[in-house]
Structures are given as C-alpha cells and as structure tokens.
KOLNUMAR-862215 format. One record per residue: residue number from 1; x negated, y, z negated of N, C-alpha, C, O in turn. Coordinates in steps of 0.02 Angstrom, whole numbers, plus 50000, padded with zeros to 5 digits. Layout:
N
<NUM,<X,Y,Z>,<X,Y,Z>,<X,Y,Z>,<X,Y,Z>>,
...
END
This chain:
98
<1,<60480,39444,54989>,<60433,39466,55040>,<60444,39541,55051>,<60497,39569,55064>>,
<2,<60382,39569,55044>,<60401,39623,55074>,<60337,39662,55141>,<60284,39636,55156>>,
<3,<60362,39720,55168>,<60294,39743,55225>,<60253,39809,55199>,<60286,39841,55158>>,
<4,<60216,39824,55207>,<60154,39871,55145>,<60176,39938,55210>,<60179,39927,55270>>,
<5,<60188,40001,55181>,<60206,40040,55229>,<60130,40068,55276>,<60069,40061,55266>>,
<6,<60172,40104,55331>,<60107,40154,55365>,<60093,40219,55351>,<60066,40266,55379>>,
<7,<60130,40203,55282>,<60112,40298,55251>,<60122,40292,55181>,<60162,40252,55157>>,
<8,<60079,40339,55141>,<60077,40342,55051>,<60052,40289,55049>,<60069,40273,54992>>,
<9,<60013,40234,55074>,<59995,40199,55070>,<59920,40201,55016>,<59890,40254,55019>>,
<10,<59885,40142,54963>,<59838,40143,54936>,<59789,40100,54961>,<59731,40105,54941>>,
<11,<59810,40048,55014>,<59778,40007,55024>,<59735,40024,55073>,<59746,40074,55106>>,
<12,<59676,39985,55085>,<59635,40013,55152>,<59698,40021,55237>,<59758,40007,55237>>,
<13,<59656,40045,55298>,<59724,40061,55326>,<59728,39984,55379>,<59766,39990,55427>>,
<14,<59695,39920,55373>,<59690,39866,55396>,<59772,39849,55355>,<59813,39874,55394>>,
<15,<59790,39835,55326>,<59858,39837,55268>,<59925,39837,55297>,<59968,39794,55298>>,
<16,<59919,39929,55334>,<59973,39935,55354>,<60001,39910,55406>,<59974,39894,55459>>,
<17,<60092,39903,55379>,<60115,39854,55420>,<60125,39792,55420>,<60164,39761,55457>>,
<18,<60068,39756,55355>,<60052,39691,55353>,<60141,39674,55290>,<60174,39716,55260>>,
<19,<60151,39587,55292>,<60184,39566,55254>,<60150,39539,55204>,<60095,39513,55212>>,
<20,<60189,39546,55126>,<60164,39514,55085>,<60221,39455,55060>,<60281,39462,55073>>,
<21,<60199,39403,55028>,<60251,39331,55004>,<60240,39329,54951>,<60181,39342,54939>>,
<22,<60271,39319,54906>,<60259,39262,54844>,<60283,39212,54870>,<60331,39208,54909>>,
<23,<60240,39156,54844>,<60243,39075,54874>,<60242,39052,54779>,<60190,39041,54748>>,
<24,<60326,39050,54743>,<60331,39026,54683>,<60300,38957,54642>,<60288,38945,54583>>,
<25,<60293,38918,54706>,<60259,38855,54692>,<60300,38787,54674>,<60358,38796,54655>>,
<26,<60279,38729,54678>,<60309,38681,54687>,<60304,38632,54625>,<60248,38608,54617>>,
<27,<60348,38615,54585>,<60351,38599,54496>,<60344,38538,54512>,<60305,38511,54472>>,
<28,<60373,38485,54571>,<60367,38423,54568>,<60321,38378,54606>,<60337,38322,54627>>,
<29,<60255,38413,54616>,<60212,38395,54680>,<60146,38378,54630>,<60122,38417,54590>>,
<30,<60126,38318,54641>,<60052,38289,54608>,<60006,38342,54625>,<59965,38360,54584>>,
<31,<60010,38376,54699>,<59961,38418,54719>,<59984,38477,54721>,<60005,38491,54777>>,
<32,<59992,38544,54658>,<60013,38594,54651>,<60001,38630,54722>,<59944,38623,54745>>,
<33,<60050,38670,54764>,<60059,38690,54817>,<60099,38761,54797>,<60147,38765,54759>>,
<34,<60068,38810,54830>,<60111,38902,54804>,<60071,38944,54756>,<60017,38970,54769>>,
<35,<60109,38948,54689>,<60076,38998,54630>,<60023,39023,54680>,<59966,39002,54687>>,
<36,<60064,39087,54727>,<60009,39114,54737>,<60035,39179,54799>,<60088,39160,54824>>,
<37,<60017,39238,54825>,<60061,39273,54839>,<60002,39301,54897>,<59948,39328,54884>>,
<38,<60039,39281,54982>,<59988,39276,55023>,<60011,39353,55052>,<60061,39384,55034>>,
<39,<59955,39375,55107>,<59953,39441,55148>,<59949,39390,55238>,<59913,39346,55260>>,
<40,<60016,39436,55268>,<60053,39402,55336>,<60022,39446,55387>,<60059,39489,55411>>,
<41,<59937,39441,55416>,<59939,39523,55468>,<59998,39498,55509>,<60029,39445,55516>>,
<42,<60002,39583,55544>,<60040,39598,55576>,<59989,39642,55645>,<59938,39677,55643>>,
<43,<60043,39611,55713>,<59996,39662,55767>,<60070,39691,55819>,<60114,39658,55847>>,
<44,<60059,39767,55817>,<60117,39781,55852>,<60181,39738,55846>,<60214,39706,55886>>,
<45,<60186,39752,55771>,<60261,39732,55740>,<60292,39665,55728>,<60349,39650,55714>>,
<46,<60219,39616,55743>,<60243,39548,55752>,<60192,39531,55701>,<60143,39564,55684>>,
<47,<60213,39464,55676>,<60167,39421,55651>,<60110,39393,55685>,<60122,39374,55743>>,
<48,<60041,39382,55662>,<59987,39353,55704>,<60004,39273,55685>,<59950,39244,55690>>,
<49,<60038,39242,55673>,<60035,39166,55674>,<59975,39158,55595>,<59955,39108,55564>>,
<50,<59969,39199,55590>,<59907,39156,55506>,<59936,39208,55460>,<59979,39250,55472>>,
<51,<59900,39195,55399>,<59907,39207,55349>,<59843,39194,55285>,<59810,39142,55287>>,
<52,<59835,39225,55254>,<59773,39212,55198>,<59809,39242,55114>,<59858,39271,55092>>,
<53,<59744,39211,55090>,<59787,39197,54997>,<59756,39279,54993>,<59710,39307,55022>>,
<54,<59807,39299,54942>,<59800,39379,54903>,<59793,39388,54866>,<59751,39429,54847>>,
<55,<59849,39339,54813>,<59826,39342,54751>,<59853,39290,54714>,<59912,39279,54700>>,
<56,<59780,39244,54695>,<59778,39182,54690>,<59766,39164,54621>,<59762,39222,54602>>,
<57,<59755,39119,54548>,<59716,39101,54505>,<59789,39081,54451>,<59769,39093,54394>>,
<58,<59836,39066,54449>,<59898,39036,54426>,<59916,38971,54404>,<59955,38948,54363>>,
<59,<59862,38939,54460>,<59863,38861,54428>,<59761,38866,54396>,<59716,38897,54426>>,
<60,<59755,38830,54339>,<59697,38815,54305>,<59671,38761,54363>,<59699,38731,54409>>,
<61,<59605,38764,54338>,<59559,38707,54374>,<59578,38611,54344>,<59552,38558,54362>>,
<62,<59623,38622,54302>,<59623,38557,54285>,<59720,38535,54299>,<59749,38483,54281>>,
<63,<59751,38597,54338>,<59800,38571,54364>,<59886,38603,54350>,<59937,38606,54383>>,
<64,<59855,38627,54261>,<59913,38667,54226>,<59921,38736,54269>,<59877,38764,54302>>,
<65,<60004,38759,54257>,<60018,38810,54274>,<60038,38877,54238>,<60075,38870,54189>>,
<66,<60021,38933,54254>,<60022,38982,54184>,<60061,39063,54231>,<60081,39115,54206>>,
<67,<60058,39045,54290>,<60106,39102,54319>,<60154,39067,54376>,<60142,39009,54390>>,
<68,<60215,39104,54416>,<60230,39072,54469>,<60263,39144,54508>,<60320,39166,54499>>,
<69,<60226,39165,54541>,<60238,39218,54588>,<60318,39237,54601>,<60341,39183,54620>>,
<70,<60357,39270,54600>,<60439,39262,54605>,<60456,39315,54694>,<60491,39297,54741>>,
<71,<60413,39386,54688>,<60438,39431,54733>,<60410,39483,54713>,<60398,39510,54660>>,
<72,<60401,39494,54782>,<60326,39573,54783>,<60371,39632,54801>,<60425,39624,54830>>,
<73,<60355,39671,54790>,<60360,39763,54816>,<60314,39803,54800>,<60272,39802,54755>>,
<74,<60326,39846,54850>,<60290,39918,54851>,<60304,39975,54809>,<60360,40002,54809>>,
<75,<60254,39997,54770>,<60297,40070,54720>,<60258,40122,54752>,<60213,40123,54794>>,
<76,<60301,40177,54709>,<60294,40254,54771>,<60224,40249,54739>,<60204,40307,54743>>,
<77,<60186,40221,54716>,<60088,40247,54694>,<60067,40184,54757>,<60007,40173,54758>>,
<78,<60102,40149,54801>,<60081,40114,54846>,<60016,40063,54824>,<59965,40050,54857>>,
<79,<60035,40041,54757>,<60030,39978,54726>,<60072,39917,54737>,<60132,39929,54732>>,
<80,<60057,39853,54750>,<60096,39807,54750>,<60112,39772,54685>,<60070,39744,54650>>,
<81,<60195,39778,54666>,<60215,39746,54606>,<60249,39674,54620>,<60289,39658,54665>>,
<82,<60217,39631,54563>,<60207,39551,54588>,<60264,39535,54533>,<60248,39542,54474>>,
<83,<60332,39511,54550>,<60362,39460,54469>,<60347,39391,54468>,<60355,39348,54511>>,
<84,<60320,39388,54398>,<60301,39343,54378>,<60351,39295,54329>,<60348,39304,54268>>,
<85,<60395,39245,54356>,<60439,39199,54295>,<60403,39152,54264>,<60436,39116,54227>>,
<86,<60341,39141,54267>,<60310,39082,54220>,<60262,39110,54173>,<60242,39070,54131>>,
<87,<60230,39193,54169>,<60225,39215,54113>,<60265,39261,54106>,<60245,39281,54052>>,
<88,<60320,39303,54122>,<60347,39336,54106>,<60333,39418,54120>,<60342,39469,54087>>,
<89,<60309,39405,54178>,<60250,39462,54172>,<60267,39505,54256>,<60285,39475,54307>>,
<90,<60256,39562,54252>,<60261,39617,54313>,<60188,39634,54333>,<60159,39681,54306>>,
<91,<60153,39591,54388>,<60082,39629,54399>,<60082,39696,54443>,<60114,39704,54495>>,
<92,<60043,39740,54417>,<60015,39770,54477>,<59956,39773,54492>,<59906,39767,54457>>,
<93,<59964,39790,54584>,<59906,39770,54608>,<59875,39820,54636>,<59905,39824,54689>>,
<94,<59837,39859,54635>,<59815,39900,54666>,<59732,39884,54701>,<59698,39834,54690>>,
<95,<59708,39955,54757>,<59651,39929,54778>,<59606,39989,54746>,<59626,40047,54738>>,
<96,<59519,39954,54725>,<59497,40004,54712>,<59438,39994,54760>,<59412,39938,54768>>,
<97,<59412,40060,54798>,<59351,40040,54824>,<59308,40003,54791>,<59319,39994,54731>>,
<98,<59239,39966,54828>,<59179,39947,54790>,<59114,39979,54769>,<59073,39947,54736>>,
END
C-alpha cells in the first residue's frame, strides 16, 4: 500500500493524498476475489470508509488468472509502479488527459 503524494504529483489533483492497495488475490476461492489494485479516497488525512477498483482486468472472463497485483509505489515521474508475481511483470501507471 502506498499514499499518492500532494506534490510532483501526475495524477489529476482529486488523487492527492489518496491510498493505493494491491489486493494479490485469492488462489483457493471458486469465486476469484483481488487480482486487482484499488484507490482508498482520503478526506483530511483519514480514510472515507469506501474504496473503488483502479486497476482491474487480471482475471479473464472465463475465470483463469494471468496477473496478481503484489505492491504499489510512487516514482519521482509520479507514476504508479504496480509488482506483478503472476506475470512477472512491473506496471506502470500513469495518467494521460482525454
């Protein structure tokens, strides 16, 4: 887990302050639960009680799994870097306007 700073930041400025999770996921559950790495707002330094998915698409539509989120951080380009142990893989995440 980590918290997205209030400065050097890339993300819009709704962001700052907020927590991010990797949720690694659950290997022995009929109903795949996790593979998936949520955003925690934050209001005056506290958690708001919710949470929403960030970055999601790890499990296929038919159930298989092909990533499993491990642990997020922030790099000084104020991109979020995602480890990945089920492909092997370092995402980054950045925002681009639309």
């Amino acid at each position: 887990m980590t918290f997205y700073p209030t400065s050097k930041s890339s993300f819009p400025a709704q962001y700052a302050g907020d927590g991010f999770a990797a949720e690694h996921g659950s290997w022995n559950r009929a109903n795949r639960g996790g593979y998936e790495v949520i955003r925690i707002p934050m209001k005056n330094g506290k958690a708001t009680g919710e949470y929403e998915d960030f970055l999601t698409g790890f499990v296929t539509a038919d159930g298989q799994v092909w990533g499993r989120p491990v642990g997020v951080t922030v790099g000084h380009d104020g991109a979020l870097y995602v480890t990945d142990d089920g492909s092997r893989s370092v995402w980054r995440v950045t925002y681009t306007e639309k």
